[in-house]
C-alpha positions, 0 to 999 in steps of 0.5 A: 348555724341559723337559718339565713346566716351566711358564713363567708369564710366557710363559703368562699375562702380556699383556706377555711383556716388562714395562715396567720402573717407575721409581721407587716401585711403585704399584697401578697400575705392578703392574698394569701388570707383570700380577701381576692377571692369573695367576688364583688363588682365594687373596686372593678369587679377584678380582685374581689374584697382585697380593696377593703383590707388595704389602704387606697394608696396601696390598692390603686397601684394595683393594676386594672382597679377603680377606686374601691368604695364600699356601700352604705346602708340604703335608706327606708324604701320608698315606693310611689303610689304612682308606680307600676307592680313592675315599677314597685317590684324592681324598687323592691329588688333594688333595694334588697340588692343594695342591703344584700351588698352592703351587709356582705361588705361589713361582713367581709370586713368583720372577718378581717378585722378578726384576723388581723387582731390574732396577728 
């Protein structure tokens, strides 16, 4: 393992190994394949990733969701020579946020995208 290497479906998945899915994935097959369960605030915050493994028309219909969007690469962080230490520090954090985000995101993706080639 490197230092700093996040491996998300040993970190968040029920199933270290998932089941493959024979045939056509429906909602209930990704479930199974825990995209739900890596915890997010994009889509609504209430059924995790599963809003990057299906397409919009199939995620809408899904109850209590907002259109799931996933983050692009935030620009080169920028600090005015006006801003406060408090100011600069929470420009800091912000962005940081915004990459932690976005890479996680690609990362989730990447391992779907592995799983539904072995399908």
């Amino acid at each position: 393992m490197l230092l700093g290497t996040i491996y998300y479906s040993s970190s968040y998945f029920k199933y270290k190994i998932p089941t493959p899915i024979q045939g056509k994935p429906t909602y209930k097959s990704l479930k199974r394949l825990n995209a739900s369960l890596v915890k997010t605030d994009l889509g609504g915050g209430n059924h995790g990733y599963l809003g990057l493994v299906l397409k919009d028309a199939e995620y809408s219909r899904i109850p209590h969701t907002q259109s799931f969007v996933a983050p692009n690469y935030p620009p080169t962080l920028t600090i005015p020579l006006t801003s406060t230490p408090i100011q600069a520090l929470k420009l800091k954090d912000k962005h940081n946020e915004d990459k932690r985000l976005y890479l996680e995101c690609k990362n989730v993706e990447k391992l779907y995208s592995g799983m539904y080639k072995m399908l």
